[in-house]
N, C-alpha and C positions, 0 to 999 in steps of 0.2 A: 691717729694723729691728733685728733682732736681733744686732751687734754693739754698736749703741747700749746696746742696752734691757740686755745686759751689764755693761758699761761706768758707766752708769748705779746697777745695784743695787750695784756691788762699791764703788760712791763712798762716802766718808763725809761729805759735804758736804751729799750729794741722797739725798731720799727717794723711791723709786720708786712708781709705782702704776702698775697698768697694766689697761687695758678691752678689752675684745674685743668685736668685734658684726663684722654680713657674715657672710662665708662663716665665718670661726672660730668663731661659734655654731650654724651651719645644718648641721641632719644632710643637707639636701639639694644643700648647694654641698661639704661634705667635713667641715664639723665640726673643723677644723684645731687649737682649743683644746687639743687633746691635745698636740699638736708642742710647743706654748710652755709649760705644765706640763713633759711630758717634756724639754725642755731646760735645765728646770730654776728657772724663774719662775714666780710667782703674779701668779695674776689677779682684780684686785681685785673686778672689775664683769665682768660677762658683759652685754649690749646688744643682745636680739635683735630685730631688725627686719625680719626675711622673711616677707612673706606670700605665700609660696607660688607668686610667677607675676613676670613681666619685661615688663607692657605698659609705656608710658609712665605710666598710671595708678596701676599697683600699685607703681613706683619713687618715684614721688611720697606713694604711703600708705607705704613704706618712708622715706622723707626725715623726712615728717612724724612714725612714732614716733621716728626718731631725733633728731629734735628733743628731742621730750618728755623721752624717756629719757636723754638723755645729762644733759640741765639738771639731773634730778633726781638721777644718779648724780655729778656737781658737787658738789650740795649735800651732800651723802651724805662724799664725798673732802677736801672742803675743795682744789684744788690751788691753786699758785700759779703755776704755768705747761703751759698741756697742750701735747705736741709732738704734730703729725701729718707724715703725707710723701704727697707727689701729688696726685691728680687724680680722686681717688673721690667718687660720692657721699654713700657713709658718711660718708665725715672731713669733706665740706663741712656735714651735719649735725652733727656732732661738733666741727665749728669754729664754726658759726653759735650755737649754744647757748651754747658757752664766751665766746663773745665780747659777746651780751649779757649777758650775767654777771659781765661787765667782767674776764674770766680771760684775762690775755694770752696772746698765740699764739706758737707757736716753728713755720715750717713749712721743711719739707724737699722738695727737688727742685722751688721754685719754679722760672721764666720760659721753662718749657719750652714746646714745641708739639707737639700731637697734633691736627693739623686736621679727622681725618677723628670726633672723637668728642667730643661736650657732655662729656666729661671736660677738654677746653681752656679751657672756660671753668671749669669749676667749679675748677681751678688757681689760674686766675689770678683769682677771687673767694677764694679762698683765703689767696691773697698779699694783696688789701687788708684783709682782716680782722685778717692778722697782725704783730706787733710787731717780731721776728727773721727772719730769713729767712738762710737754708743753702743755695747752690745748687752744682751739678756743676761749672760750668764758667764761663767770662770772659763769654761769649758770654751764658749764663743769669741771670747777674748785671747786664750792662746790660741785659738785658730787664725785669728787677725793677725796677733804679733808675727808667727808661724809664714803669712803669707808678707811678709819686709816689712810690718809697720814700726816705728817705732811705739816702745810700753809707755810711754807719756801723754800717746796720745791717744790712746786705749783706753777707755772709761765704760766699767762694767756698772749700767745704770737698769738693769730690768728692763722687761718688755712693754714698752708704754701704754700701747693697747691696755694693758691691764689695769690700767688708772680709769680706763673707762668704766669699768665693773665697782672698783671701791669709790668711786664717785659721783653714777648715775641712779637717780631712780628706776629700777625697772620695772615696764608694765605690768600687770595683773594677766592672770587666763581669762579674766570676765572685758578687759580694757583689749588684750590681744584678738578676741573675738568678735569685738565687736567693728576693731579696723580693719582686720584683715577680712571678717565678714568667712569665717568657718566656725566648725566645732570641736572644743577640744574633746577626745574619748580617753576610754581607760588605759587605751595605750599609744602614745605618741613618738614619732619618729620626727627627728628633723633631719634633712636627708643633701647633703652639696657632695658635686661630682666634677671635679674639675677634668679637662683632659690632661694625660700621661706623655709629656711631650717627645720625652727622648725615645720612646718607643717606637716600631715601625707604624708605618699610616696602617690605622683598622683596629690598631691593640688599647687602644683608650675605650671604643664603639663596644668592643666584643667583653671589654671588663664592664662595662654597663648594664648590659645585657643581664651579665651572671646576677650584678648586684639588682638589677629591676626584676629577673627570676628569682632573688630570695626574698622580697620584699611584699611581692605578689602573695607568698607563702604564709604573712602574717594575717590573717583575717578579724576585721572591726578594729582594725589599726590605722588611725590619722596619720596618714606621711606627708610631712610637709618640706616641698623641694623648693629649692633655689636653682636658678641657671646655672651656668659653666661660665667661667669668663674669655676673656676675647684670645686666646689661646691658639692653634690651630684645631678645627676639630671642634670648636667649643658650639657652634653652629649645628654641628649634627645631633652635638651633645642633646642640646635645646631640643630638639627636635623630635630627638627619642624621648625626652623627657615631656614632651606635652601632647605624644601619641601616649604615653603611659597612664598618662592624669586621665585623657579622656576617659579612658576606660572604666572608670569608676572615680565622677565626682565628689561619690556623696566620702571615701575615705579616704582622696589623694587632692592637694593642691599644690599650687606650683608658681613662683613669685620671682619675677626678673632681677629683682632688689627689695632689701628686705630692709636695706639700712642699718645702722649698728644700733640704735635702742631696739626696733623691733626683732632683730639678728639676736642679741644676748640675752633680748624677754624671753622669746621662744626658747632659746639655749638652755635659760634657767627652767623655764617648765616641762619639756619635754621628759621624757625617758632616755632616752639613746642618741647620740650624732651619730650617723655616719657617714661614710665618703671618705675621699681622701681632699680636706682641706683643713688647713693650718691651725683654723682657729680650731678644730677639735684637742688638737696636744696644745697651742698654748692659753686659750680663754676656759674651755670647757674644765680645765681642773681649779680653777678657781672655782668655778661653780658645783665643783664635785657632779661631774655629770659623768656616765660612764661613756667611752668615744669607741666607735668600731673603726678601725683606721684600714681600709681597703687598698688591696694592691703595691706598687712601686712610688709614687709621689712622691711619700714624705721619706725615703727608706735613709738612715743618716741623722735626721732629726732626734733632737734629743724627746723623752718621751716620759709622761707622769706615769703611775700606776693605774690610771684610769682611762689607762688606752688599751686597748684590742686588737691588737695586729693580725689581718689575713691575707691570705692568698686570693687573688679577686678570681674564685671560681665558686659558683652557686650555693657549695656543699659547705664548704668553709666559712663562708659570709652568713650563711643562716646558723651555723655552729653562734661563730663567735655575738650575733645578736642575742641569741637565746642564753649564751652567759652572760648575759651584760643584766640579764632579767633574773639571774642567781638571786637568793637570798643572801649567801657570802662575798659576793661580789657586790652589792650594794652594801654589805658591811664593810665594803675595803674602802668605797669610795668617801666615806666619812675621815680615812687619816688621808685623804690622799696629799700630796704636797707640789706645789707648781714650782717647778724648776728654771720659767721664764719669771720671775719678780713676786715683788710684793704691792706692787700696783703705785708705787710714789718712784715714778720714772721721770714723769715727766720735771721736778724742779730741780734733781742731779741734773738732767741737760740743760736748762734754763741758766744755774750756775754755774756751769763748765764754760759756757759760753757767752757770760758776760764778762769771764775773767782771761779769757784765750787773748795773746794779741793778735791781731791779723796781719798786722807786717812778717813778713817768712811765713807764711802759713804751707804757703805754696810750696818751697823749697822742702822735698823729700828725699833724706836717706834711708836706702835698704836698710835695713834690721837684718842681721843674722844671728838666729842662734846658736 
């Protein structure tokens, strides 16, 4: 968001405000509120909603203050449009509020699919709540009109995130090494494992497993993890993950938050993503990185040629790594082509939404095809 939320403050049209809640409040997901201060914005509202655990029950006591809280942090801002983007819990509480509130909705990276995680629905509950809708691509756009929206208010603007890449400098291996405080080696993994939501309780745990038994297999190979996020399951996730690291310091590390400049340095230097997280199909082909996309999560998404799809079983997972280190498949990733934008999202939304009126915004009719 943060090309947006730029964009945004430096307008003289629009007044910015901006809420944090999730992990950018949580000392225990990374506390990320720092990054968006230090880049140089204020935060109006801080919205903390973690209590401290990831069953099914304690995401739902987290929905539910974010209910509360967001309504009264509303009332508090007065806005007249609040923007979100994707498929979070948070922002479905954070949408649901505003919208009884009758505070029209602006959402971001609607009519996507991620089958393997209750974040698909909460998307696409997202989308009919809201009044605007932003999406990456032709394809995500008839999916939106497809679910009632009206085509006018359908604006196929790229994947924003992607502004971050044509816009940021990013660090060096000699700058990433010295913050992170590792080494890089001849062969580097960057490694995120979200849990697999829809699946029965144990089948995220046991696709981990495989994917930490192929990884194990690589030898003198830096793998550098990231946690899981607040998910159910995301907690065990953790937890397999930094009995794994111990095992061998000197060529596995493992970081609660990585941040998005150090997230995309790494991305661009490494060798290979893998996991099953987003940013490998929509950042990593800008970067022409090759992505091993593991398991059910993304299954639905749209997908570059420098993705790798497997079966999250040990045999599979160590296959598809080992192509990713082809000689021809690194000659693929040089045409490859990202089918979420071209990285200038963020001022198609900036002008959509200085020229929208906001009287009837509210007022929606079904769309049928």
């Amino acid at each position: 968001m943060k090309p947006l939320i730029g964009l945004l403050q430096n307008d003289k049209f629009i007044q910015l405000q901006i809420i944090a809640t999730g992990a950018h409040v949580s000392s225990r997901l990374g506390m990320t509120s720092k990054e968006i201060r230090a880049d140089g914005f204020k935060i109006d509202e801080k919205i903390d909603i973690d209590v401290n655990g990831d069953t099914g029950i304690e995401v739902a006591e987290s929905m539910g203050l974010g209910l509360m809280r967001f309504a009264k942090s509303y009332k508090r801002l007065q806005p007249d449009i609040v923007i979100g983007m994707g498929d979070r819990f948070e922002i479905f509480s954070a949408f649901a509020a505003a919208f009884v509130n009758r505070i029209p909705l602006a959402h971001l990276s609607g009519g996507e699919i991620t089958e393997g995680a209750f974040d698909d629905a909460f998307r696409h509950a997202m989308t009919k709540m809201s009044s605007l809708h932003f999406v990456s691509n032709e394809e995500y756009r008839h999916r939106v009109i497809q679910l009632g929206e009206q085509p006018s208010r359908v604006f196929k603007v790229g994947e924003v995130g992607l502004d971050r890449i044509k816009g940021m400098s990013l660090l060096t291996k000699e700058q990433l090494e010295e913050d992170l405080r590792f080494s890089f080696k001849t062969r580097n993994i960057l490694v995120t494992f979200h849990p697999v939501t829809l699946l029965k309780q144990g089948e995220s745990l046991k696709q981990l497993e495989a994917l930490l038994g192929s990884l194990a297999t690589f030898p003198n190979t830096q793998l550098i993890f990231t946690k899981a996020n607040a998910d159910p399951e995301g907690q065990s996730i953790n937890g397999m993950l930094e009995k794994f690291v111990a095992q061998d310091r000197k060529n596995r590390v493992l970081f609660s938050s990585l941040g998005s400049l150090r997230y995309l340095s790494l991305m661009k230097e490494v060798d290979v993503i893998v996991g099953n997280s987003s940013s490998a199909l929509v950042e990593a082909p800008s970067l022409q990185k090759a992505a091993v996309n593991v398991g059910d999560r993304q299954n639905g998404r749209l997908k570059a040629s420098n993705v790798i799809d497997c079966h999250p079983v040990q045999k599979a997972i160590t296959k598809a790594i080992a192509r990713a280190y082809t000689p021809a498949f690194k000659r693929l990733l040089k045409e490859v082509h990202n089918p979420y934008g071209d990285g200038r999202s963020a001022q198609r939304i900036i002008n959509v939404l200085k020229k929208v009126k906001l009287e009837g915004l509210l007022i929606k009719k079904f769309y049928d095809l």
